[in-house]
C-alpha positions as CSV (number, residue, x, y, z in Angstrom):
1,X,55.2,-42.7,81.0
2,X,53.8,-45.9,79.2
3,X,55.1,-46.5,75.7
4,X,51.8,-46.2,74.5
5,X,51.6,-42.1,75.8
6,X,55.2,-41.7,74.6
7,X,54.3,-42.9,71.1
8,X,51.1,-40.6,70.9
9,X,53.0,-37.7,71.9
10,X,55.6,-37.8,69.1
11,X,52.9,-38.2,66.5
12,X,51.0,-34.9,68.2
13,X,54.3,-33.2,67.7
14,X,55.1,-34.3,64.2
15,X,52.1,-33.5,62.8
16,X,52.3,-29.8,64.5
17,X,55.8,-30.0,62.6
18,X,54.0,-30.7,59.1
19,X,53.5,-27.5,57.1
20,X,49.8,-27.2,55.6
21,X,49.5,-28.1,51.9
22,X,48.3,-25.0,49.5
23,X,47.2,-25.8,46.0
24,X,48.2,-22.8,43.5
25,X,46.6,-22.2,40.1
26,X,49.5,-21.8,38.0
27,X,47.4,-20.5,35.5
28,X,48.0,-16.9,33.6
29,X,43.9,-16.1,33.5
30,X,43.8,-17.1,37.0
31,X,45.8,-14.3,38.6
32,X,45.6,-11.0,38.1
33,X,48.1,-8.4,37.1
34,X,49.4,-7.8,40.3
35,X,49.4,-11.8,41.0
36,X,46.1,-11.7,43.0
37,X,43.4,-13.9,42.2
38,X,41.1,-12.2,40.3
39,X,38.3,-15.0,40.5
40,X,34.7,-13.6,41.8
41,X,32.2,-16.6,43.4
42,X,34.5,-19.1,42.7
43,X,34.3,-18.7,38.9
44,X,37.8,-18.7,37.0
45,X,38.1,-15.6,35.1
46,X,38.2,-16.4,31.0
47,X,41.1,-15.7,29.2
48,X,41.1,-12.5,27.1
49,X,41.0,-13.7,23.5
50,X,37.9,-15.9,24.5
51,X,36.2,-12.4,25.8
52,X,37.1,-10.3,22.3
53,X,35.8,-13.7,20.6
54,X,32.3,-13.9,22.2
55,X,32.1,-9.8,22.0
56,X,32.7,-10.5,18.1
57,X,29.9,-13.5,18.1
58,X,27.6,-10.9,19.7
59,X,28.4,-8.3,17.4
60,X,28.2,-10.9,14.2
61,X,24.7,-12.2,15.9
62,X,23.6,-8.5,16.1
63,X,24.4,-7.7,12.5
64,X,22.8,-10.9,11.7
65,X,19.2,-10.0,13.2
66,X,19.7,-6.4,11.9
67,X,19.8,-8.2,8.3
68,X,17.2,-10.6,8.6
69,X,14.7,-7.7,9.8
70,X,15.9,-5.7,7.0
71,X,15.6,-8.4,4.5
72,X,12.2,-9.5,6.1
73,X,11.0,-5.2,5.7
74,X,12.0,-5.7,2.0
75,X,10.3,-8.5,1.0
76,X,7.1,-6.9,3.0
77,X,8.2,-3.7,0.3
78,X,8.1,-5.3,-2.7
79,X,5.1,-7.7,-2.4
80,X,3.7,-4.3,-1.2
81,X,4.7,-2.9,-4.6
82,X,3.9,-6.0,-6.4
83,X,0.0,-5.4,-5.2
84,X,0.1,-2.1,-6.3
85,X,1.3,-2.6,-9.3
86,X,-1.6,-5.2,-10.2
87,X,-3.9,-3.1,-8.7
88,X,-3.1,-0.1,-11.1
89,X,-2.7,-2.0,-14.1
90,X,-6.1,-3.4,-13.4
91,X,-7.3,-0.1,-13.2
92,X,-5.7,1.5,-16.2
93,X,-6.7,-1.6,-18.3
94,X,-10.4,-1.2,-17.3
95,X,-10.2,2.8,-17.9
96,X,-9.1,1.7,-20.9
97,X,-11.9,-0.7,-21.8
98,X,-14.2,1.9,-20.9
99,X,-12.8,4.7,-23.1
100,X,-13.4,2.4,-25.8
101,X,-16.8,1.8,-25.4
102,X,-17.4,5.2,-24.8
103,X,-15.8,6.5,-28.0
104,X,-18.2,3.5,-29.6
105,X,-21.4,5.8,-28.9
106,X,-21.7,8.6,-30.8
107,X,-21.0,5.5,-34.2
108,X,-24.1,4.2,-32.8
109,X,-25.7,7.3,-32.4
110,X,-25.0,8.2,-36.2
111,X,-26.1,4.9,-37.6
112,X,-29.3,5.3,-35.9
113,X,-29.5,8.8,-38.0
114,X,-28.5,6.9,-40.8
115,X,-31.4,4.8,-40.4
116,X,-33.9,6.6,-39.7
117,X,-33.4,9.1,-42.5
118,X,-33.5,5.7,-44.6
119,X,-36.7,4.4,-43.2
120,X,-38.0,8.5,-43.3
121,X,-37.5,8.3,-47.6
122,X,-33.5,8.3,-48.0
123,X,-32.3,7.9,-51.3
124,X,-29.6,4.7,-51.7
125,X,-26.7,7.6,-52.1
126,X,-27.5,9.3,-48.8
127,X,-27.4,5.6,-47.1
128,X,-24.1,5.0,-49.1
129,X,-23.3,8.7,-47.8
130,X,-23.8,8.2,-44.0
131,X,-22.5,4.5,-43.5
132,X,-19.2,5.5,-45.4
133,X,-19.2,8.7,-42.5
134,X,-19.5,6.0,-39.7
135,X,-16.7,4.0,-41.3
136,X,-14.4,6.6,-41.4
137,X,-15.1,7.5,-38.1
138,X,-14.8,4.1,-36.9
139,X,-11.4,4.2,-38.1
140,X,-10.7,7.4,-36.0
141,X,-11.6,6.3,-33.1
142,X,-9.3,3.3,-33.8
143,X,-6.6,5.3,-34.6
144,X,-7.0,7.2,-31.0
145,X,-5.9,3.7,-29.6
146,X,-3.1,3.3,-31.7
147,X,-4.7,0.7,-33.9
148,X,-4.2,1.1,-37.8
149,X,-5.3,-1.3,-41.0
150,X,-2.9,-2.7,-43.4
151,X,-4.0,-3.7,-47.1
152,X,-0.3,-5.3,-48.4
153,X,-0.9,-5.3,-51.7
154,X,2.4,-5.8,-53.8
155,X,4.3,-6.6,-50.9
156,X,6.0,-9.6,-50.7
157,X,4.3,-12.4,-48.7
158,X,4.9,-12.4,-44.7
159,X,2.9,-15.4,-43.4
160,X,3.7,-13.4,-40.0
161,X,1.1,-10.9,-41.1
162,X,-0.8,-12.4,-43.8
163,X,-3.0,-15.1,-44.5
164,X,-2.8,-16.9,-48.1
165,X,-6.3,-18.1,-48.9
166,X,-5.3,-18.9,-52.4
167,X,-2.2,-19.1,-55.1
168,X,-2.7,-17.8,-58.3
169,X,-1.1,-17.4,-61.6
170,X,1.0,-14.0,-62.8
171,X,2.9,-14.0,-65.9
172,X,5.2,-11.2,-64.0
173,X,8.1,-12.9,-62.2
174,X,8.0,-9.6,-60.0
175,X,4.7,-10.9,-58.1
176,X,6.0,-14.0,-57.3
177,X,5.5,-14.5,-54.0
178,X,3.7,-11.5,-53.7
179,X,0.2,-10.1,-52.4
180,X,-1.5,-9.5,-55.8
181,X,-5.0,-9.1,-54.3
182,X,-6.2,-8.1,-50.6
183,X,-8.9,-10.1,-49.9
184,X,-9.5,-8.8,-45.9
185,X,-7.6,-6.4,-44.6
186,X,-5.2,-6.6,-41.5
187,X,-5.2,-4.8,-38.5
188,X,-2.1,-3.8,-36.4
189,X,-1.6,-2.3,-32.7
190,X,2.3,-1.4,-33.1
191,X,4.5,-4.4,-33.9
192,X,1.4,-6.9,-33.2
193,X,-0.6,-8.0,-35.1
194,X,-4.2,-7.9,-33.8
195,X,-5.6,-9.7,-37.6
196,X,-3.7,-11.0,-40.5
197,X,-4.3,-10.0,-43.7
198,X,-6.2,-12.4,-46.0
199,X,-4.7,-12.4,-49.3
200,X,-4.3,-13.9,-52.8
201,X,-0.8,-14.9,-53.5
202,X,1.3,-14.8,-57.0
203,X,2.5,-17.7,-58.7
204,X,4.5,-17.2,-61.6
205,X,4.6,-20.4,-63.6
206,X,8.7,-21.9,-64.0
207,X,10.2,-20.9,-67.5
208,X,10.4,-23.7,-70.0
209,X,14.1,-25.5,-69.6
210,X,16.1,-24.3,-72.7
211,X,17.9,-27.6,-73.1
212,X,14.6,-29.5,-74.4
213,X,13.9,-26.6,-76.7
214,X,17.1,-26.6,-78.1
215,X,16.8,-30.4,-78.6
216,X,13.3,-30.4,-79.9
217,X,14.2,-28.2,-82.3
C-alpha cells in the first residue's frame, strides 16, 4: 500500500470515529413539560407570562373600543337632545307669541265698539267709560302672562327699577331719597324688569349747621 492510500484510509476511519454534533436549546419555553420540543413550523413557543400579557393587551384594546363606541353613542345622544331641546323651546316660545296676539283681539274688537258708538252720538263719559274697560282688560290679559305694573311711590329710590327724571325739594327728611311722584309706571315679569319706573325723586334740603347759628347769634 502507498503512503498516500494508507494516509487516506486513517482519515476515512477517524472521521467514522467522530460523534455528530447536536445543538440543544437549553431554554425553559423551548421544551415541553415532558422535555420534548414543543416548537410547531419551526417557531419557538413564547414564554407564558408574555401569552397572559398579550391576552391582557387584547382584553385592554377590547375594553377600549367598547368605550370609544359608547362614548361616540353618547355624544350622538346628547346633540340628539340638544336639537330637541331647541326645537321645543322654539316651539313653546312661538305658541307663546301667538297666545299673545290672540288674547290682543277681542281689545281690538272692543275699541272698535268703542268707536263706533262715539262716531254713532256717544257722549264723552261713555268714551271715558269704554276705553277705561279696554284698559282694565289690557291689564288682564297681561296678568295671564305673568306680567304686573308697579307705581313705587314712597318707596325708596332703586335705580335697578326706577328711572329719576328729576330731583325735587321735600321739607320731610322721610322722602329723602324717595319716589314722591310716579311719573310712568313700571312694568315687571317676575324678578325682571321689563320697564323702569319714571319717577320724581325727594330731596330734602341739609339742616342749617348749628355752630354758625350759635355764633351769629
Amino acid at each position: 500500500m502507498k503512503p498516500e492510500d494508507q494516509t487516506k484510509t486513517e482519515s476515512i476511519e477517524e472521521n467514522e470515529n467522530v460523534k455528530p454534533f447536536v445543538i440543544k436549546d437549553k431554554r425553559y419555553w423551548a421544551d415541553g413539560e415532558d422535555g420534548s420540543d414543543d416548537s410547531t413550523d419551526g417557531q419557538e413557543r413564547k414564554p407564558k407570562y408574555v401569552e397572559e400579557l398579550e391576552e391582557r393587551l387584547k382584553k385592554a384594546e377590547s375594553q377600549v373600543a367598547d368605550f370609544r363606541k359608547a362614548h361616540t353613542e353618547s355624544a350622538a345622544e346628547f346633540e340628539k337632545a340638544k336639537a330637541r331641546l331647541r326645537r321645543n323651546t322654539q316651539e313653546e316660545v312661538e305658541r307663546a307669541r301667538l297666545q299673545v296676539a290672540s288674547s290682543l283681539f277681542e281689545l281690538t274688537d272692543n275699541l272698535d265698539r268703542v268707536i263706533e258708538g262715539t262716531k254713532s252720538g256717544g257722549s264723552l263719559e261713555s268714551l271715558i267709560e269704554g276705553v277705561s274697560m279696554v284698559r282694565g282688560q289690557f291689564f288682564e290679559a297681561l296678568t295671564k302672562f305673568g306680567v304686573t305694573q308697579f307705581s313705587p311711590i314712597g318707596e325708596p329710590f332703586d335705580p335697578t327699577e326706577h328711572e329719576a327724571v328729576a330731583m325735587v325739594p321735600v321739607a320731610e327728611p322721610t322722602q329723602h331719597k324717595c319716589v314722591v311722584d310716579v311719573h310712568q309706571p313700571g312694568f315687571r315679569a317676575g324678578d325682571v324688569i321689563l320697564r323702569p319706573a319714571t319717577v320724581l325723586v325727594g330731596q330734602c334740603p341739609p339742616e342749617p349747621n348749628r355752630e354758625s347759628d350759635t355764633e351769629n347769634g
